[in-house]
N, C-alpha and C positions, 0 to 999 in steps of 0.2 A: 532391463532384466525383469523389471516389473512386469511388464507382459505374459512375460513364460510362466510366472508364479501366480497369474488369477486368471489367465485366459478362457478357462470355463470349458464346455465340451465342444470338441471337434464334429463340425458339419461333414458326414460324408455323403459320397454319391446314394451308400446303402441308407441312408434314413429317407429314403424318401420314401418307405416303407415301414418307418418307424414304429408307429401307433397300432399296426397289425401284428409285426414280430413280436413286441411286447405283450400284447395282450394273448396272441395266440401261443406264445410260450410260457409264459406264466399260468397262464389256465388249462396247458396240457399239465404241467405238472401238478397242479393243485388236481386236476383231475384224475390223472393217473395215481396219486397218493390219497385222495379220497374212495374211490375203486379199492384197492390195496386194504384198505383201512376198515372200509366196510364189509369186506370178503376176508377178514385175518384169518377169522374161525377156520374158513372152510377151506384155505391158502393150504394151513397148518396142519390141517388133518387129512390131505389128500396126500396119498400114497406112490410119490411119483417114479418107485421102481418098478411097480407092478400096473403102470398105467397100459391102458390096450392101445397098442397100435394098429391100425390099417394097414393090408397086406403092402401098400405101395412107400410107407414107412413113415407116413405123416401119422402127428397126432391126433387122436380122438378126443373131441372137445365138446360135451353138452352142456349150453348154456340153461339153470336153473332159472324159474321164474325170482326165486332170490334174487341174484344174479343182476337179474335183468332189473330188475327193481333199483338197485344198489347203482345201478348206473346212470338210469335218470335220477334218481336224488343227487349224484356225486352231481349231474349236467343241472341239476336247478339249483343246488349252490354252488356251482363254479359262477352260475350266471347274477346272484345274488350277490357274491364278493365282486364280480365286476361291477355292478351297480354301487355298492357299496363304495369301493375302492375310487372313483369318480366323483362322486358324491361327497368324501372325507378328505379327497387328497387331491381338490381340482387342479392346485398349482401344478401337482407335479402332474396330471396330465397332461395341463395345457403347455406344460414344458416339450410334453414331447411333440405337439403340434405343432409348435413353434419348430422345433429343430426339422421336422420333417417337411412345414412347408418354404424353409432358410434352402433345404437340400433339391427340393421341386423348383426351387425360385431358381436356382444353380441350373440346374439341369434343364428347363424348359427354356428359360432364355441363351441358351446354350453357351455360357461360360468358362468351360471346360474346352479343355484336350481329348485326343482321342483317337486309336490307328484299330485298325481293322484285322481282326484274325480267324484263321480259319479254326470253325470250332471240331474240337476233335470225337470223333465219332466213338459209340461204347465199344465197338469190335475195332481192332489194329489194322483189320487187313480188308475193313472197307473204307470207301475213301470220303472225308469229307465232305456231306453235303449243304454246309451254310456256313456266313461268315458272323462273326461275333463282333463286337466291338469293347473295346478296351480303353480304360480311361488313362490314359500317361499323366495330367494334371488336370488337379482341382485345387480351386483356391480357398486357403486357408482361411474358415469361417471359425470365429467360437462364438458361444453361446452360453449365457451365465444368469442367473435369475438370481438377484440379492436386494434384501431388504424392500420386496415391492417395486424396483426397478430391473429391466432390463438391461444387461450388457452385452454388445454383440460387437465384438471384435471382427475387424477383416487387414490378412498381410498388404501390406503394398510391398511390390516385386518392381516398379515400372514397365509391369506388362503390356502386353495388350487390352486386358478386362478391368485396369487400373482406372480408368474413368467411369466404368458400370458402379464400381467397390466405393470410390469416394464419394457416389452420390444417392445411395440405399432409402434416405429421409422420407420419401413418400410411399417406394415398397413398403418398408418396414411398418411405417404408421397404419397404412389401409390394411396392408397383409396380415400383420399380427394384431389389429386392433387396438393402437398403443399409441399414445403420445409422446413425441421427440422432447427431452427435457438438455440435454447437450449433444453436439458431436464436438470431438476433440481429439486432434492432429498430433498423433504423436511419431518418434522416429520408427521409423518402419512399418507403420499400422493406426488406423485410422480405430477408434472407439468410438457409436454410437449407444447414446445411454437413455432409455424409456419408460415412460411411466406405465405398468402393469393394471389392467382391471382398474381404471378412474372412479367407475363407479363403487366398487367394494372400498378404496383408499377414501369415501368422501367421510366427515366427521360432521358431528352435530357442531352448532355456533357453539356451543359451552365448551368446547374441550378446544376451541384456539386460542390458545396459551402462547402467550410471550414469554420467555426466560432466557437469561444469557445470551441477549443481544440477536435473539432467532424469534421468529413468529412461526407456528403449526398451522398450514394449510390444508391440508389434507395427511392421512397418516405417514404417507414417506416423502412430502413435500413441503421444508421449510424454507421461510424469507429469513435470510441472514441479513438484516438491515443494517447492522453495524457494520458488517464488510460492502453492501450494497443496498445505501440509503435509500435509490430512487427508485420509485414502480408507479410503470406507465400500466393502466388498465383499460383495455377496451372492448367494445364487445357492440352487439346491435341493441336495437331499442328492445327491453326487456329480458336483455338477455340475463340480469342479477347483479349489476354491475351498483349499483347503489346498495344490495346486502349487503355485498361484498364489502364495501369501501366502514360502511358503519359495522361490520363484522370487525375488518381491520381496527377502528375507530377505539372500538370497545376494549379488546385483546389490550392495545396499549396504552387506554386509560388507568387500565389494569393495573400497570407498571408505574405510573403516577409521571407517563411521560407527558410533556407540555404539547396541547395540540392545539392547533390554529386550523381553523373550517374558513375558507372560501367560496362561496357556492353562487355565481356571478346570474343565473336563474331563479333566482330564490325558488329554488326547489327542494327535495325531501333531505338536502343536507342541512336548509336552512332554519329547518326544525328543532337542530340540536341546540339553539339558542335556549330554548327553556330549561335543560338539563347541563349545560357546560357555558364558559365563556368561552370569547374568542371566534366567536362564528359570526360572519361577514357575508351582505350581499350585496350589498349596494356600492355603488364603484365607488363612492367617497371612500366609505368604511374599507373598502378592499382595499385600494393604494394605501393608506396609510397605514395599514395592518403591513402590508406588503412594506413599507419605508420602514419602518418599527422592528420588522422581523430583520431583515436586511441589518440595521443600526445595532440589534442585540446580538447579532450571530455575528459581526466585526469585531465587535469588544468582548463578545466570548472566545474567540478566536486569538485577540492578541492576548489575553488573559492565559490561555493554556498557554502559549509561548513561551512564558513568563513562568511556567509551573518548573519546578527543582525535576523530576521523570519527565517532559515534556522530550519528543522525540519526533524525530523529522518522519512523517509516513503513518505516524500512528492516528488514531480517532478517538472522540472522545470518551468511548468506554474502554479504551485502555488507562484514561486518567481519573476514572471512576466519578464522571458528568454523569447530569442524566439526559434521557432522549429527547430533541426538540423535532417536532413533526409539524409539516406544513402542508395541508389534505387542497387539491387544489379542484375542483367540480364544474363538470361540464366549457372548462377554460376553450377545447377544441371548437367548440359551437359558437363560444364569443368569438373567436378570433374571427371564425369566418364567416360571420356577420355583419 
């Protein structure tokens, strides 16, 4: 039921015109109430009983240089609040791109259903000249913007398009410019969920804060470490992966958690010898650190066993330990050495 209750907005065939009906209807009416607005005076004081008519029974309408005036300014601020409006409220723009190129994605890879009819002519008694096409099914898209991620729901029917639906991951990433942070199989509907604008969510190192058992990576992306101790990190040569790790480093030194540095290269982890213990690169020092770590986390382990609230499933900041970390550096490279 959960579904029905956050599912988010409905993909239709028509948004695939989205970003145009929107702006060009918002902006008539701003413009047609700016017009209004700047002509009240002259609205209010025209005499529309006694207006002259043309012998044929249309109105007689001269437009003043006022007038005229009044309607490009209404057209250079409609065009200002659209700048504007862009500019203050890009989310919800790029919302609407989103749903509009979810309905193009629909529609161009041809998705959908669809029977043929003939379209009806504006006179009754001439006969239709073209066929029109009619959509009888489109699959159920929604579309949800929360907290800096995307949610984009799709039904599964076990259709025909049900293998297109469950495998969206690389449309979605290239199309919308977004990175895949889960997909997850629920009953009747698959949920893919994405990280919006990477760049706007990135934070400075000072604000990655550890508390309550979560690390701040970025503003809408935390390491829950307590529920999910291990993180593999990789990347190419340079790609930031040693900031990263002494980013990490630091956050949860913060916390006065116990940290053990491995760095089997003696490289820029093996630095941190002058500012912390526990940082190792030579293989003596490494196995033994490694037999050490191993012998404290057995006996820490049957120690909690042992504790009165010890509970089968739980970890250790439910028994309120604190965090032992084991930072393991360039391990991939020795291996395959």
């Amino acid at each position: 039921m959960s579904f029905y209750k956050c599912k988010g907005k409905r993909i239709r065939a028509s948004d695939k015109s989205l970003v145009f009906r929107f702006y060009a209807g918002s902006l008539l009416l701003l413009f047609i109430s700016l017009v209004i607005l700047l002509n009240l005076k002259t609205i209010s004081s025209m005499d529309w009983k006694t207006a002259s008519l043309i012998h044929d029974g249309s109105f007689q309408f001269t437009a003043t240089p006022y007038m005229i005036g009044s309607i490009t300014v209404a057209a250079v601020l409609c065009a200002i609040a659209a700048f504007l409006y862009r500019r203050f409220q890009y989310d919800r723009v790029k919302q609407l791109f989103h749903r509009q190129k979810l309905a193009k994605m629909i529609l161009e890879n041809k998705w959908y259903e669809a029977e043929s009819i003939q379209d009806s002519s504006v006179f009754k008694d001439m006969p239709a000249s073209s066929k029109k096409e009619k959509i009888t099914y489109f699959p159920k898209l929604y579309y949800r913007m929360e907290h800096g991620l995307l949610h984009i729901q799709t039904e599964i029917t076990l259709g025909k398009y049900q293998d297109q639906l469950l495998h969206l991951e690389k449309k979605l990433e290239t199309g919308l410019y977004c990175e895949l942070v889960s997909k997850e199989l629920h009953d009747s509907y698959v949920e893919y969920i994405l990280l919006y604008d990477t760049i706007a969510n990135r934070i400075s190192i000072e604000n990655v804060q550890a508390e309550s058992g979560k690390l701040r990576l970025m503003k809408n992306v935390w390491w829950e470490y307590d529920k999910l101790p291990h993180m593999l990190i990789a990347g190419g040569t340079g790609g930031g992966k040693t900031y990263f790790i002494l980013t990490i480093i630091e956050a949860l030194l913060r916390t006065h958690a116990a940290m053990y540095v491995l760095d089997p290269k003696n490289a820029d982890l093996a630095d941190l010898s002058a500012v912390m213990p526990e940082v190792y690169y030579r293989k003596e020092d490494i196995t033994d650190c490694i037999d050490r770590f191993y012998e404290g986390m057995m006996k820490r382990s049957e120690a909690m066993k042992l504790m009165e609230n010890y509970k089968t499933g739980k970890n250790y900041a439910y028994l309120g330990l604190d965090h032992i970390s084991l930072s393991l550096m360039n391990m991939w490279r020795l291996w395959k050495c």
